[in-house]
C-alpha positions in Angstrom: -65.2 190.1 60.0 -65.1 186.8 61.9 -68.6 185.0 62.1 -69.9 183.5 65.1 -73.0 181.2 66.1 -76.7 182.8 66.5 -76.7 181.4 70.2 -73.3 183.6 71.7 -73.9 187.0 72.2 -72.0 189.2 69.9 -68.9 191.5 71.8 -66.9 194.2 70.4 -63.9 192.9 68.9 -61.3 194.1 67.0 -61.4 193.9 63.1 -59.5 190.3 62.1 -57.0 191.3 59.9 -58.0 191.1 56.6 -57.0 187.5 53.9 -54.2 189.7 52.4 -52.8 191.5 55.7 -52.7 187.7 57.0 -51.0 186.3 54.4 -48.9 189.1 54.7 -47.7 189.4 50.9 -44.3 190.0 49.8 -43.9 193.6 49.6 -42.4 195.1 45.7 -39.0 195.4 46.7 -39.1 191.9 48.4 -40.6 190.4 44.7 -38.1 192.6 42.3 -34.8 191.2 44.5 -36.3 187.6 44.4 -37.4 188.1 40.4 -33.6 189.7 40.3 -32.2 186.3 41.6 -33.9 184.2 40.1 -32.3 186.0 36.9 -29.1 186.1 38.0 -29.7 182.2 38.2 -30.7 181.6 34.7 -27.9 183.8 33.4 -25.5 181.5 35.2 -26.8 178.4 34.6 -26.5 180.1 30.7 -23.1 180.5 31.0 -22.0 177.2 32.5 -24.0 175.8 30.0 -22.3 177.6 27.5 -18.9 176.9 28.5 -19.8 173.3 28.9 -20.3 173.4 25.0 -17.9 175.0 23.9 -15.4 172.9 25.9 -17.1 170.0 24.4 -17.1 171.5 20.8 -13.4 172.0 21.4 -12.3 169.0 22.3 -14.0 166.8 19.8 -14.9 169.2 16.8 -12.7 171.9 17.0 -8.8 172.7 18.3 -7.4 176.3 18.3 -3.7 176.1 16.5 -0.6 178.3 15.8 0.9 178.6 12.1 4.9 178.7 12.4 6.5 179.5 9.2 5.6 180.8 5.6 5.4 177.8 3.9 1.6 178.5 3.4 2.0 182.0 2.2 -0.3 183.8 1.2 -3.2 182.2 2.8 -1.6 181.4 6.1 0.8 183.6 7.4 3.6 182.8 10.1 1.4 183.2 13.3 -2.0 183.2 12.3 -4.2 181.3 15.0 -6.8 178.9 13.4 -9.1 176.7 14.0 -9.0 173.0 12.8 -11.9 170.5 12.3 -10.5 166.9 14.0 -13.6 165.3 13.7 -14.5 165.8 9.7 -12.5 163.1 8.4 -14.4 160.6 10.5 -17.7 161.0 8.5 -16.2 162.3 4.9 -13.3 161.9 3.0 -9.5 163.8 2.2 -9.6 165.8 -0.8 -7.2 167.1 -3.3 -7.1 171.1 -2.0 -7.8 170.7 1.5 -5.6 172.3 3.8 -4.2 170.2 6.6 -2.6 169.3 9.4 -0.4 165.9 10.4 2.3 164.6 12.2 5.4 165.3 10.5 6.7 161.6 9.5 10.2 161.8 10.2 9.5 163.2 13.8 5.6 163.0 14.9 6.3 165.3 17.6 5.9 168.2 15.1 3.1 169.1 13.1 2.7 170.5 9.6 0.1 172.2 7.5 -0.1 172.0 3.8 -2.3 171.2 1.5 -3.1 168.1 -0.2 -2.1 167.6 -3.8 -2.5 164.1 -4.5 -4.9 161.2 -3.2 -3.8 157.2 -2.7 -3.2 155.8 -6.4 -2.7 159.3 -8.1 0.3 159.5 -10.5 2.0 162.8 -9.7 5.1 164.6 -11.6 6.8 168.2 -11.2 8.2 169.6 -14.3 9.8 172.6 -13.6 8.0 173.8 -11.0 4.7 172.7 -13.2 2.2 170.2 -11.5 0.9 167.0 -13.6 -1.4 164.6 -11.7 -2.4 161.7 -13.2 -1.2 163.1 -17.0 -3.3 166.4 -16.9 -1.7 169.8 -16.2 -2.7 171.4 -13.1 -3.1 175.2 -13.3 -2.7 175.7 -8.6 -4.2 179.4 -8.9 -3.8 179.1 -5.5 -0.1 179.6 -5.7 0.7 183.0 -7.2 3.4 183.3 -9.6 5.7 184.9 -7.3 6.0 182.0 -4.9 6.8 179.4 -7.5 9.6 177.5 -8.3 11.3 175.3 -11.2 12.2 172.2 -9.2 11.6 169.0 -10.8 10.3 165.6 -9.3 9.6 162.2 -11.2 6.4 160.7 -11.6 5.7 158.5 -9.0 2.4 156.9 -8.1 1.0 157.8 -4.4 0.5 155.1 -2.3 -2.3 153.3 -0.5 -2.9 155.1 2.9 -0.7 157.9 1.6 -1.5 161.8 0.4 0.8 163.6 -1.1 1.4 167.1 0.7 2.9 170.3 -0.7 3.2 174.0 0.4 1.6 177.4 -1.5 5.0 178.9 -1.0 6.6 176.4 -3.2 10.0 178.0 -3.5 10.8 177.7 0.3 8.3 174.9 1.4 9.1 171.3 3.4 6.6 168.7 1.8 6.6 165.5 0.4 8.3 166.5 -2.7 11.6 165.7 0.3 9.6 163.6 2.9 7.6 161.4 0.7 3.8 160.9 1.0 2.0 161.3 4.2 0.0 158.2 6.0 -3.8 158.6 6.7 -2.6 157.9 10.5 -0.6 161.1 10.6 -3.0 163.5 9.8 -5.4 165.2 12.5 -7.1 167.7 11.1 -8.8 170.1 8.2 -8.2 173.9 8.5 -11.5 175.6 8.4 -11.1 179.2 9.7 -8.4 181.7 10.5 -9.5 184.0 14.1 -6.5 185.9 14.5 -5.1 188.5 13.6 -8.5 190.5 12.4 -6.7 191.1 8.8 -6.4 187.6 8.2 -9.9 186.4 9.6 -11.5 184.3 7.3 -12.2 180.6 6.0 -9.4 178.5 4.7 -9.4 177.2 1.3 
């Protein structure tokens, strides 16, 4: 009820609508749609967030590529989809065993991926298919017996700036035992993780 002074007589008036009928509150319906939009809202801004990220982790950490060939066998086969790290070797260095991928020297158009064998002042030799790097024996259980092969190369001693490159598949693969080593400049990336196909899913060592 509305008050009034002592003084003015008092008239029948209507009942003042009550503090909540005159604010005249959203009814349920009216607070679930606008609680509904507001998480449609966060959902999107999620999302472009999201996608903002990943673009971002894409183009500076990460690029999605396509194996073509066997040379890799049997880690990588012809057509796996990867992923490749090109910022790692900005903060850490090349190691012997790391699988990856550079501009092929003779025409930097194309790309290879192999794995590195030797670093920048390593002596390496082939005998026969068998590996010696730096006088020691190398057993390369990564390369199963299968897909070895009994060409020979003289020692030579690996450049500065240079890696020496070789396939798993020896017996079919195009590496530096015919190109030579492989600048620093030329090489863009480490493979970390195969995505595709599901039966070949998994980290790349």
């Amino acid at each position: 009820m509305q008050t009034v002074p002592d003084d003015i007589p008092q008239t029948e008036t209507p009942p003042a609508a009550s503090t909540e009928e005159a604010g005249q509150p959203e009814s349920a319906p009216a607070l679930l749609a606008a609680r509904n939009a507001g998480g449609i809202w966060l959902w999107i801004r999620d999302l472009l967030i999201s996608a903002l990220a990943s673009v971002l982790i894409i183009t500076f950490l990460y690029q999605p590529v396509r194996v073509e060939g066997t040379s890799m066998l049997p880690r990588l086969e012809d057509r796996d989809r990867l992923f490749i790290n090109k910022f790692v070797y900005r903060i850490s260095a090349i190691e012997r065993g790391d699988v990856v991928v550079f501009h092929y020297p003779r025409d930097p158009e194309k790309s290879y991926i192999k794995r590195v064998i030797a670093l920048p002042g390593d002596r390496i030799s082939i005998d026969h298919g068998v590996l010696w790097l730096n006088g020691k024996r190398q057993s390369e259980n990564y390369v199963p017996e299968e897909y070895r092969d009994s060409r020979s190369m003289t020692e030579i001693t690996v450049p500065e700036g240079s890696f020496f490159m070789m396939g798993d598949h020896r017996s079919i693969s195009s590496d530096s035992r015919e190109f030579g080593p492989v600048e620093r400049g030329l090489i863009y990336g480490k493979a970390v993780f195969v995505y595709w196909p599901a039966r070949d899913a998994g980290v790349v060592h």
